[in-house]
C-alpha positions in Angstrom: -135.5 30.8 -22.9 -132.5 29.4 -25.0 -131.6 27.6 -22.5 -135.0 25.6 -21.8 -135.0 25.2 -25.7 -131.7 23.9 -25.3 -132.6 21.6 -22.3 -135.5 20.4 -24.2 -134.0 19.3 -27.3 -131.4 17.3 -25.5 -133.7 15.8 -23.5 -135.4 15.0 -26.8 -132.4 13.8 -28.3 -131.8 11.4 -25.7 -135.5 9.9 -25.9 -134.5 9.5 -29.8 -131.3 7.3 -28.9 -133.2 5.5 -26.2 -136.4 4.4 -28.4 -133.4 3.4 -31.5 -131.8 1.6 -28.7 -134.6 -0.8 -27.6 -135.8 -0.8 -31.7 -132.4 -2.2 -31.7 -132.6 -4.5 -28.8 -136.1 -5.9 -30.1 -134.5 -6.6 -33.6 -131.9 -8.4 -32.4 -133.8 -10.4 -30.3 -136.2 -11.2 -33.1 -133.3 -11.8 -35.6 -132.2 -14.2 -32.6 -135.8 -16.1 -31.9 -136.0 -16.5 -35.7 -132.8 -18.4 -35.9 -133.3 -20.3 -32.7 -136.3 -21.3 -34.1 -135.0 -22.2 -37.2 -132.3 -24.4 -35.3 -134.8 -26.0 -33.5 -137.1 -26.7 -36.2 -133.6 -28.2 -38.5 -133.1 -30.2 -35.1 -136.2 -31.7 -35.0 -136.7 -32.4 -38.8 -133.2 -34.1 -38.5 -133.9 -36.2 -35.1 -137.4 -37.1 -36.9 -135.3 -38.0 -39.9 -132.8 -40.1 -38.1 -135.8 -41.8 -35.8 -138.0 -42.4 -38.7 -134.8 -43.7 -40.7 -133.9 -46.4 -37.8 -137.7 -47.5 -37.1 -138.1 -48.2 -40.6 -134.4 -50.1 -40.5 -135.5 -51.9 -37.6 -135.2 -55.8 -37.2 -137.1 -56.2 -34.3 -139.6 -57.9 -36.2 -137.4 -60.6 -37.0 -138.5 -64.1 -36.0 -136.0 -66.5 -34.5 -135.9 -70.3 -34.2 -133.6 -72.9 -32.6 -132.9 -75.3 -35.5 -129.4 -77.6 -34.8 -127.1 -77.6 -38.0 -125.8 -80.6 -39.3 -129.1 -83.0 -40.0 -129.1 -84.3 -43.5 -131.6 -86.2 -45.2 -132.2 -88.0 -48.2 -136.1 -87.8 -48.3 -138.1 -84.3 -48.6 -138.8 -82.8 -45.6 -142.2 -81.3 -44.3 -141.0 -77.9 -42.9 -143.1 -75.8 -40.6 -141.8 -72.2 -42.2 -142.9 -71.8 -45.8 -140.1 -71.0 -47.1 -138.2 -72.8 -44.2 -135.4 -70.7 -41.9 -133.5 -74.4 -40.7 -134.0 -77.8 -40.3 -133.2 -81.0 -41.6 -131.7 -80.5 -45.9 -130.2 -82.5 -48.1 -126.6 -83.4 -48.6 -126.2 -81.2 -51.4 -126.9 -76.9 -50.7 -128.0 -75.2 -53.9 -125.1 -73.0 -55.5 -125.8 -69.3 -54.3 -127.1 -67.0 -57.1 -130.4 -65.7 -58.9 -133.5 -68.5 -59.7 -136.6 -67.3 -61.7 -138.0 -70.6 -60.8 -138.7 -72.4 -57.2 -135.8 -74.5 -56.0 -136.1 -77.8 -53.6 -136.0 -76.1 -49.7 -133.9 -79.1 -49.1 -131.1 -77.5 -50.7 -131.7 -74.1 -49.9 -131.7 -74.8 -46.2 -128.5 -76.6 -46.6 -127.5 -73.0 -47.9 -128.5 -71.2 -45.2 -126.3 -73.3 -43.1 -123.6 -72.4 -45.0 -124.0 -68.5 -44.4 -126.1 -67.6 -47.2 -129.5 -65.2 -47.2 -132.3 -66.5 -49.2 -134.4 -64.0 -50.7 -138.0 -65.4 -51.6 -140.9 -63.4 -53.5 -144.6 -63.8 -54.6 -144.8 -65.4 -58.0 -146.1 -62.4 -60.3 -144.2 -59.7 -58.6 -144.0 -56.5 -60.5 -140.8 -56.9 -62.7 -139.1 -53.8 -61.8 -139.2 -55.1 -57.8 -138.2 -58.5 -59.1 -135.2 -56.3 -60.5 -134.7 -54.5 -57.5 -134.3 -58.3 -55.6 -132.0 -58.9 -58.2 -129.3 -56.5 -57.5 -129.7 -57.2 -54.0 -128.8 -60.6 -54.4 -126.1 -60.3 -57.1 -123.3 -60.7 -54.3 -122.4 -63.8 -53.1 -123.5 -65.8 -50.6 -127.0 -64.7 -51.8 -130.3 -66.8 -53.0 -133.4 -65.4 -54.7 -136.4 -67.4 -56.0 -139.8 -67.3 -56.0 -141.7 -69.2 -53.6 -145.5 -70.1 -54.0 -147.9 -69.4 -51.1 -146.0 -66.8 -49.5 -148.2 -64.7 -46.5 -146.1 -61.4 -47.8 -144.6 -60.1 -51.6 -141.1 -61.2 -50.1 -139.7 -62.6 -47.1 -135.8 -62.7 -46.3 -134.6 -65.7 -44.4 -131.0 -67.1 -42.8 -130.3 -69.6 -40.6 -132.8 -69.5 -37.5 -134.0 -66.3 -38.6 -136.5 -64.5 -41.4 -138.1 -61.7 -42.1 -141.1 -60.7 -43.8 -141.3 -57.7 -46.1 -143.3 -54.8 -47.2 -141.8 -55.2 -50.8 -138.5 -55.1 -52.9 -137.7 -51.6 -51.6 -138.3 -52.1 -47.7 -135.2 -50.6 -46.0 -134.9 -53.8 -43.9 -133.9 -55.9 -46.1 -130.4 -54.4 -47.1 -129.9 -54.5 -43.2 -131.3 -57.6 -42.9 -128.6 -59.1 -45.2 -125.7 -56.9 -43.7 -126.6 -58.5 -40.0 -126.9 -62.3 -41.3 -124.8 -63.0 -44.2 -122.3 -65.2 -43.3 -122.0 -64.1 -39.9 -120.1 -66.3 -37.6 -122.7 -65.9 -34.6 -125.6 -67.9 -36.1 -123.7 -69.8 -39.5 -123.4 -73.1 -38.0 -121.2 -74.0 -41.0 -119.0 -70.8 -41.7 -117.0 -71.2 -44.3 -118.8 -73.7 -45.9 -119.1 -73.2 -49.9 -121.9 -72.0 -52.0 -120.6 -73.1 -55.2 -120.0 -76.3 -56.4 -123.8 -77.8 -55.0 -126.8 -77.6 -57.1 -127.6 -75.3 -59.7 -131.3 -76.7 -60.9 -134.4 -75.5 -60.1 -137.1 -77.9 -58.8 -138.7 -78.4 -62.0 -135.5 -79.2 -63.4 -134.6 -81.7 -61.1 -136.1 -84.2 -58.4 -134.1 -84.5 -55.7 -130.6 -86.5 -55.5 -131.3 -90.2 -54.9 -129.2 -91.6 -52.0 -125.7 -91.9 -52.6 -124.0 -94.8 -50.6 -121.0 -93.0 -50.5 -121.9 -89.9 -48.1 -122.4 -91.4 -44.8 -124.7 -89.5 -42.1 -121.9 -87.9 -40.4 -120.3 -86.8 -44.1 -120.8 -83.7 -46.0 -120.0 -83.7 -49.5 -117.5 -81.1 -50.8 -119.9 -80.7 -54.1 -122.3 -82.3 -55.9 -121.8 -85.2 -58.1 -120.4 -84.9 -61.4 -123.6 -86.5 -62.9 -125.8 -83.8 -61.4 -125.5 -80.4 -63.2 -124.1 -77.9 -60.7 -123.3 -74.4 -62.7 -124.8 -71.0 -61.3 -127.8 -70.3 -62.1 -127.1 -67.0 -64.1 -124.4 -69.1 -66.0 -126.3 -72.4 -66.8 -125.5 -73.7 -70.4 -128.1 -74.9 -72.8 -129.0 -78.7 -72.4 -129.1 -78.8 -76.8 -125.4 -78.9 -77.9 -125.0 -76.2 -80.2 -123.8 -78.1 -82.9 -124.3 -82.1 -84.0 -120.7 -84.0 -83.0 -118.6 -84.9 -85.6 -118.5 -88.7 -87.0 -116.4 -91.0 -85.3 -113.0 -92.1 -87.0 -113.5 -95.7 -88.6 
């Protein structure tokens, strides 16, 4: 009898070890689905992240045109794009830098041939977006104005290309100014300045009248001393700040 008691408690045993054994084995393998299902759902979250990132970066919904560099005009020009992406300017490109008022197109055309990105918004734009263009555009090689009549609350544009916007914080827009500014492929004046041109607004100033002196194949290397060219952000007051002194009899 001892020895059947002894049999069965081995046998017993060995059921024991076998049931830990698979407990075991079925832990494991639910610690191991849990974390391979954590992985995956970490893998997704990031591919959606990275997909979702790049759609909203995308510049496929750029438009393109097929404007030839070099045409200057003296009169104003009717452009097809409002604000224009190209076409015939003016002698004289607006200095780069930050407008709170419309400027002619004819000069900032004639900076986008140069290399520079215009940045145009809605009139009445919320002031913290208007802030947000702002530092955007505080680099050089940059324009920002507002711009009546636009279809969206801001619209980017370079030579031969523009985009239109969701707002001040669309994710395109940074990429959109990395791709185009001054970029050799479609600047068909690299190089050029965007300094020493026009630093009025519209209202400021009509257009330059003709100047003998720049022929139709000539550029000017900056605007005339007559015409007040400082950057924008820089302007001085038009009222001296002081009356001048008599003169010496």
């Amino acid at each position: 009898m001892s020895k059947e008691k002894a049999q069965a408690r081995r046998e017993h045993l060995a059921r024991m070890r076998a049931e830990q054994k698979r407990k075991e084995r079925r832990s494991a393998l639910l610690m191991w689905g849990i974390g391979g299902l954590v992985v995956i759902v970490l893998v997704g979250l990031v591919g959606f992240y990275v997909i979702n990132d790049q759609a909203q970066k995308s510049l496929t919904g750029v438009k393109t045109f097929a404007y030839k560099g070099s045409e200057h005009t003296w009169e104003k020009v009717a452009y097809t794009e409002a604000p224009p992406a190209g076409g015939p300017h003016n002698y004289y490109w607006q200095n780069c830098g930050i407008y709170d008022q419309p400027i002619h197109n004819e000069h900032g055309v004639h900076s986008l041939e140069h290399g520079a990105v215009w940045i145009t918004y809605r009139p009445g734009l919320p002031q913290g977006d208007v802030d947000t263009l702002k530092s955007l555009a505080s680099s050089d090689f940059m324009l920002l104005s507002p711009y009546e009549g636009l279809k969206s609350d801001v619209v980017v544009s370079s030579w031969n290309h523009q985009l239109a916007l969701n707002g001040a914080d669309d994710p395109r827009l940074p990429a959109y100014i990395k791709k185009y500014k001054q970029n050799p492929t479609y600047t068909p004046e690299f190089g050029a300045a965007c300094d020493r041109g026009i630093g009025t607004t519209s209202a400021q100033q009509a257009l330059p009248a003709p100047d003998p002196s720049v022929g139709p194949a000539t550029e000017p290397s900056a605007a005339p001393s007559t015409m007040p060219s400082a950057a924008p952000s820089t302007m001085p007051s038009t009222e001296p700040s002081a009356a001048p002194s008599p003169a010496a009899s």
